[in-house]
N, CA, C and O atoms as CSV, one atom per row, in Angstrom:
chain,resi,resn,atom,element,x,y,z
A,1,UNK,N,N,15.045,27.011,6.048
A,1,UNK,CA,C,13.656,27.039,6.435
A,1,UNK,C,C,13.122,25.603,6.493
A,1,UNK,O,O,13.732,24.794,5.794
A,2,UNK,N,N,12.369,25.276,7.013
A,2,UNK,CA,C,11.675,23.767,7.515
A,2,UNK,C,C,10.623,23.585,6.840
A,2,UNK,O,O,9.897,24.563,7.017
A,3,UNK,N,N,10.192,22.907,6.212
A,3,UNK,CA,C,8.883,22.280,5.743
A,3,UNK,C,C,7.680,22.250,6.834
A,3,UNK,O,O,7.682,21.707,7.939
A,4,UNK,N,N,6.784,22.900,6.279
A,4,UNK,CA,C,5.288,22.993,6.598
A,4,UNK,C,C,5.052,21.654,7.126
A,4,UNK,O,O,4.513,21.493,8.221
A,5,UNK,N,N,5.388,20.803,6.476
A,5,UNK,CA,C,4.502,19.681,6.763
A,5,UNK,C,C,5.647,18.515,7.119
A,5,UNK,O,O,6.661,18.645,6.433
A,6,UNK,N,N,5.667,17.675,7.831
A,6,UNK,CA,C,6.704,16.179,7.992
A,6,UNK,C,C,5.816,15.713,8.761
A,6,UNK,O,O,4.732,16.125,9.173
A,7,UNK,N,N,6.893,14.089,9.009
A,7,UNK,CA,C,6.236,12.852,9.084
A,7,UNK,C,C,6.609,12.864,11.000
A,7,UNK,O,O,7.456,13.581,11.534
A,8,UNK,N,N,5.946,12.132,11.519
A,8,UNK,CA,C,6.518,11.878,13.059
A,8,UNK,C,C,6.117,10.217,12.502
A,8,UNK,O,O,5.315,9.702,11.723
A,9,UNK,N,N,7.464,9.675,13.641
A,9,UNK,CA,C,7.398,7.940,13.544
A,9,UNK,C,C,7.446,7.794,15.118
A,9,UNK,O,O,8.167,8.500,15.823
A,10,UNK,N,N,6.514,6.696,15.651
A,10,UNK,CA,C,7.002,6.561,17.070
A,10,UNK,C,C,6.286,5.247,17.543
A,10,UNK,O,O,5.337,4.790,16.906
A,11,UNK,N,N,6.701,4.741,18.514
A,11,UNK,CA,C,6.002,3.192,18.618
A,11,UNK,C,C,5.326,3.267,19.686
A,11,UNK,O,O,5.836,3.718,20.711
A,12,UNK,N,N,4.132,2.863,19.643
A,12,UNK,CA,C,2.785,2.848,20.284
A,12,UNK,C,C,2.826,1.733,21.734
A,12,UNK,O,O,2.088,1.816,22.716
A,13,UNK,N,N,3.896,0.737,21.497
A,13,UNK,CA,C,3.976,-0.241,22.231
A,13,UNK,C,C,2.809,-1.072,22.552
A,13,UNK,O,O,2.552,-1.506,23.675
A,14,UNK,N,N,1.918,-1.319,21.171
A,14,UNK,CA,C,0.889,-2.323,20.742
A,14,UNK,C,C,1.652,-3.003,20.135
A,14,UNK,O,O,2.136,-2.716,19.041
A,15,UNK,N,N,1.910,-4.273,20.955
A,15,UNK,CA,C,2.340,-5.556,20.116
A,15,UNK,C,C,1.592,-6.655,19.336
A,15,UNK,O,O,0.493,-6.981,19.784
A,16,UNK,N,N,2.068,-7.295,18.176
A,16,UNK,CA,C,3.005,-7.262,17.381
A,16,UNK,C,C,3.954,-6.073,16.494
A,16,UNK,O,O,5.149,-6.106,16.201
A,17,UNK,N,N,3.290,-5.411,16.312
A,17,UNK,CA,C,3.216,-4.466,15.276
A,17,UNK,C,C,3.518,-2.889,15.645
A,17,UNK,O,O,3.145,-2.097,14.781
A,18,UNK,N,N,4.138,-2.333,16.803
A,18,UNK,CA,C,3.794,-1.619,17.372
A,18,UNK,C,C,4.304,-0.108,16.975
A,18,UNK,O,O,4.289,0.866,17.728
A,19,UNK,N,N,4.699,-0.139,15.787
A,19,UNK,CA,C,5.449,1.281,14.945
A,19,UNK,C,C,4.200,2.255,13.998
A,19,UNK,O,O,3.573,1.699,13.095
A,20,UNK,N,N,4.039,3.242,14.229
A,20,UNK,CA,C,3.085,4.022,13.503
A,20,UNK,C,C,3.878,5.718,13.394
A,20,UNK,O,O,4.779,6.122,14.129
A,21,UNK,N,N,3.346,6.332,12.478
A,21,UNK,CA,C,3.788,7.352,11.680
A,21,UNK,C,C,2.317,8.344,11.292
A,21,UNK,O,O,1.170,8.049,10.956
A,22,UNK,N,N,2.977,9.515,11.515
A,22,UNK,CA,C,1.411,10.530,11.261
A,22,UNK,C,C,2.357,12.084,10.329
A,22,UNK,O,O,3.470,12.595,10.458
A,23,UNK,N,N,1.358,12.300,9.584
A,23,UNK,CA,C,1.613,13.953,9.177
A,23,UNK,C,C,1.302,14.848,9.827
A,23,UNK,O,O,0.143,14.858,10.243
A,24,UNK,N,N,2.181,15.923,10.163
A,24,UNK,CA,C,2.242,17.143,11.042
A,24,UNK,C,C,2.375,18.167,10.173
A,24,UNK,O,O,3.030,17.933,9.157
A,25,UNK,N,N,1.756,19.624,10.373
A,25,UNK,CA,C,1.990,20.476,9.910
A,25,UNK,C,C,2.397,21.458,10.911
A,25,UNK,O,O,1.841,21.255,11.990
A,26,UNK,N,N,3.256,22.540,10.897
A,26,UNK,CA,C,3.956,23.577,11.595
A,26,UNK,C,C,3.135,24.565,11.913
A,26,UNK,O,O,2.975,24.885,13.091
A,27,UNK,N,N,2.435,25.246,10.796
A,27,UNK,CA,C,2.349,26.557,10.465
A,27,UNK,C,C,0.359,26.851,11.011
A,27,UNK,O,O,-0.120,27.949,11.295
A,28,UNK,N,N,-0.486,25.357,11.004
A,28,UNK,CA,C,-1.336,25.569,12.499
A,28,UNK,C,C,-1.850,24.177,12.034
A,28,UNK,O,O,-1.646,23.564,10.987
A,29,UNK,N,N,-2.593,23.864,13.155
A,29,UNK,CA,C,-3.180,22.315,13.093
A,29,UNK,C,C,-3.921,22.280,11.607
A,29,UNK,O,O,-4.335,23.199,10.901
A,30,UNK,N,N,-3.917,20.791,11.419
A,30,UNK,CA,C,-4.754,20.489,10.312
A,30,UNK,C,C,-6.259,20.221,10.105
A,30,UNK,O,O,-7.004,20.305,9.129
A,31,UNK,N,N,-6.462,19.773,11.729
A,31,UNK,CA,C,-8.030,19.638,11.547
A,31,UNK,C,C,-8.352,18.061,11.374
A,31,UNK,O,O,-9.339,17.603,11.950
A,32,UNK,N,N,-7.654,17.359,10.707
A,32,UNK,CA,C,-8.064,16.050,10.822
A,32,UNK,C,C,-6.528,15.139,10.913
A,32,UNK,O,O,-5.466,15.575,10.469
A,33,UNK,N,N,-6.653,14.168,11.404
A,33,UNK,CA,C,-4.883,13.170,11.716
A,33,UNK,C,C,-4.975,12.769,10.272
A,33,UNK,O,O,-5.979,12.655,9.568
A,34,UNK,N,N,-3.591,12.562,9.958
A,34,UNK,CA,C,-3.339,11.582,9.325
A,34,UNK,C,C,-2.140,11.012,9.688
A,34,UNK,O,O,-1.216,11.687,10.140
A,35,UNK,N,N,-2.057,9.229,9.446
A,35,UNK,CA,C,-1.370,8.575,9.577
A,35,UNK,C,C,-1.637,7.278,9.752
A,35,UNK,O,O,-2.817,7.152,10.080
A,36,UNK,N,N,-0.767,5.702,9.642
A,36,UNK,CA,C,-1.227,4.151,10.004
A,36,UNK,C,C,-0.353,4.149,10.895
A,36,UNK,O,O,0.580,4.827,11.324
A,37,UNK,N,N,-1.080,2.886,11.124
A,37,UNK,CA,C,-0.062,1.924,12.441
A,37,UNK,C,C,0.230,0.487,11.786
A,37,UNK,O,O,0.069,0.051,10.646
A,38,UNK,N,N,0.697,-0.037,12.905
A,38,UNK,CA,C,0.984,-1.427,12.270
A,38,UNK,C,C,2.354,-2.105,11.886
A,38,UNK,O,O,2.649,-3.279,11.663
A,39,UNK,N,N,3.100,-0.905,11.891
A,39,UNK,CA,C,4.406,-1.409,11.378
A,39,UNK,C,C,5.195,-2.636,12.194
A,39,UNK,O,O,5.030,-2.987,13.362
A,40,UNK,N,N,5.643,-2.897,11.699
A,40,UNK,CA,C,6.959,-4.250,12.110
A,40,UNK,C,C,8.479,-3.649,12.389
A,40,UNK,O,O,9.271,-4.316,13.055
A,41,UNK,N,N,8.886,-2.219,11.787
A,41,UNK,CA,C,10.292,-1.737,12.496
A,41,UNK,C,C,9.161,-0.143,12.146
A,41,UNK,O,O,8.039,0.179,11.755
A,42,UNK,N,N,10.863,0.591,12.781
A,42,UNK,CA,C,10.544,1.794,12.437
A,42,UNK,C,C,10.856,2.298,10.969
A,42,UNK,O,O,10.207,3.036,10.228
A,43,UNK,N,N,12.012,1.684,10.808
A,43,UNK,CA,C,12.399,1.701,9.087
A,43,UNK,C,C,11.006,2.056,8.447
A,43,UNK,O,O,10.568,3.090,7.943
A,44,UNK,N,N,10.374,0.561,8.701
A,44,UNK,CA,C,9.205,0.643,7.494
A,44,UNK,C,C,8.273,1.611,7.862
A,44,UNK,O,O,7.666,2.091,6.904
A,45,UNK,N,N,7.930,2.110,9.136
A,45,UNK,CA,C,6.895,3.112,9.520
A,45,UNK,C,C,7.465,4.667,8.619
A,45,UNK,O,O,6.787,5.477,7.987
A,46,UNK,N,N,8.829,4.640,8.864
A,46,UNK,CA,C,9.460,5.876,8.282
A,46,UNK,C,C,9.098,5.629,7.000
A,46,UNK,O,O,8.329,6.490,6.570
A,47,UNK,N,N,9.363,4.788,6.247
A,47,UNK,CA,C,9.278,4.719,4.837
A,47,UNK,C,C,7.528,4.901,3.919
A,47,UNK,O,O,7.208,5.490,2.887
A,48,UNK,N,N,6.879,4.215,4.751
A,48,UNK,CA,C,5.364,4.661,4.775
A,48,UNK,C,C,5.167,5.923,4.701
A,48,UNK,O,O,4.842,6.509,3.668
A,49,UNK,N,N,5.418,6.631,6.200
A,49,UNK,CA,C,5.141,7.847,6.098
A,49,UNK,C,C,6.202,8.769,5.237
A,49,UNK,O,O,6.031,9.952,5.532
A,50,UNK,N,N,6.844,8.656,4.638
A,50,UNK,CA,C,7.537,9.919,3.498
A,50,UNK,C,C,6.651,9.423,2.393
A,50,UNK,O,O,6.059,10.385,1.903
A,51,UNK,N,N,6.350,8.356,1.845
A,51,UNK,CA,C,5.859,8.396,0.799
A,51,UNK,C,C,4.064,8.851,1.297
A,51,UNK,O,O,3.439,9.721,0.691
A,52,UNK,N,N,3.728,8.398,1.979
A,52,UNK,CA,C,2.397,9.383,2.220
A,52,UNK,C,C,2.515,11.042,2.431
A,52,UNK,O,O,1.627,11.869,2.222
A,53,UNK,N,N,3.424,11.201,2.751
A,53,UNK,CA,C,3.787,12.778,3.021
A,53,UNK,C,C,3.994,13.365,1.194
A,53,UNK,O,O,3.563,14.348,0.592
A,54,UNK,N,N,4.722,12.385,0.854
A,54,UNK,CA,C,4.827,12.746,-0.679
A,54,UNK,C,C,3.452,12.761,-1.629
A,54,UNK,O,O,3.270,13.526,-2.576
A,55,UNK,N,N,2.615,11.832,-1.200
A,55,UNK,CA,C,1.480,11.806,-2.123
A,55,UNK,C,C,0.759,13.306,-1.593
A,55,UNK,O,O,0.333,14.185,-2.342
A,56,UNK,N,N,0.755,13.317,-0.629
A,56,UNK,CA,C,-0.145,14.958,-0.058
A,56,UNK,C,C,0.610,15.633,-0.568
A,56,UNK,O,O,-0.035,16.359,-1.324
A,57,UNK,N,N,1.569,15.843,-0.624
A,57,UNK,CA,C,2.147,17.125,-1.184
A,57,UNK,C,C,1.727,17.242,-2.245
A,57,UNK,O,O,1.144,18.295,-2.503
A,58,UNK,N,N,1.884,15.964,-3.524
A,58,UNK,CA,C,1.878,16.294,-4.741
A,58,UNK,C,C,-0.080,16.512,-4.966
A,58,UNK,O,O,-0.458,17.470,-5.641
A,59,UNK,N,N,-1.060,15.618,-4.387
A,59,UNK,CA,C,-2.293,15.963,-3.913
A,59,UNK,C,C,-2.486,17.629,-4.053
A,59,UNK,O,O,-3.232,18.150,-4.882
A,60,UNK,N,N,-1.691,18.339,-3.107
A,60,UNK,CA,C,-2.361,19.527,-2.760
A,60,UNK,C,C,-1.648,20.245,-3.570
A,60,UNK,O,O,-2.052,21.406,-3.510
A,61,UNK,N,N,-0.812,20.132,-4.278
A,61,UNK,CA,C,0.325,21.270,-5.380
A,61,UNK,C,C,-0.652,20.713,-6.667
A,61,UNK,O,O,-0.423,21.355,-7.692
A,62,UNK,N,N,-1.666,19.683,-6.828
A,62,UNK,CA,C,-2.517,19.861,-8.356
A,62,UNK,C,C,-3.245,20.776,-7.730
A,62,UNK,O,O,-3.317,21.932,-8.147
A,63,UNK,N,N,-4.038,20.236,-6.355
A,63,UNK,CA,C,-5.330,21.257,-5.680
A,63,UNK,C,C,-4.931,22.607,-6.275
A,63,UNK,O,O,-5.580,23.049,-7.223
A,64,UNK,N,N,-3.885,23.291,-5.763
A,64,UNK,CA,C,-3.350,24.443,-5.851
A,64,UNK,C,C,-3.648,25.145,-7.621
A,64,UNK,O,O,-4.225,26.218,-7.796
A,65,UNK,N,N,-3.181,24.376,-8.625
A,65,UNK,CA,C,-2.534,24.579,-9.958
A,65,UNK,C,C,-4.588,24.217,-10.688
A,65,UNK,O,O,-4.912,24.799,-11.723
A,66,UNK,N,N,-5.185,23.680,-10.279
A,66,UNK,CA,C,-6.519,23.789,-10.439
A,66,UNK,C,C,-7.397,24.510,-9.800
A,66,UNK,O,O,-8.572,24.453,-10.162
A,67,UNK,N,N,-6.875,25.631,-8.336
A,67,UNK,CA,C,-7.933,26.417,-8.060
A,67,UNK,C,C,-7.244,27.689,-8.784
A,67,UNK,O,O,-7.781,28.785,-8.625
A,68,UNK,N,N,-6.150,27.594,-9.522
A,68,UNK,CA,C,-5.529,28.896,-9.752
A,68,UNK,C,C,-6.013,28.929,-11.436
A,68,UNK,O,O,-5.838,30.014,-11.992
A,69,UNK,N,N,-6.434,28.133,-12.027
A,69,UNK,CA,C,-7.096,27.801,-13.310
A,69,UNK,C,C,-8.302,28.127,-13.204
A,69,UNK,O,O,-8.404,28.774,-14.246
A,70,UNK,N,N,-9.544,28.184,-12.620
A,70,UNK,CA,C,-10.687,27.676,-12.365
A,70,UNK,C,C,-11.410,28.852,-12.019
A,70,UNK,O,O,-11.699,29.076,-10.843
A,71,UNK,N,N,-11.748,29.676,-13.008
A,71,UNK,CA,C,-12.443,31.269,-13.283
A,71,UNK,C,C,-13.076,31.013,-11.296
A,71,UNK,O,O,-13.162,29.998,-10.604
A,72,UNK,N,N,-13.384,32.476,-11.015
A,72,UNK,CA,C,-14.292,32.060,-9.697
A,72,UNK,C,C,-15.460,32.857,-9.828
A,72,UNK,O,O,-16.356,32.781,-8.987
């Protein structure tokens, strides 16, 4: 099965810098982009975006573990 959510890397062909990376979700749009630009390879655009993909995840798995706590 595939993850809900990954990174796309792709180069904008704005020079100097022309590598940028965004979060995608599968399962329906998100409603707002996320992602930077700016990069210098794609390496580093890739590497950006997993660790931003990682902070949302872990972001929305407290969200999760605090609305499931949180009398309603």
């Amino acid at each position: 099965m595939e993850p809900d959510y990954f990174t796309v890397v792709f180069e904008t062909g704005q020079r100097p810098h022309p590598w940028r990376w965004e979060i995608h979700r599968r399962s329906r749009p998100m409603g707002v982009r996320l992602g930077a630009g700016g990069y210098q390879s794609q390496g580093a655009a890739e590497f950006a975006g997993k660790r931003a993909l990682e902070e949302l995840l872990i972001g929305l798995a407290e969200e999760e573990r605090r609305s499931r706590r949180s009398p309603r």
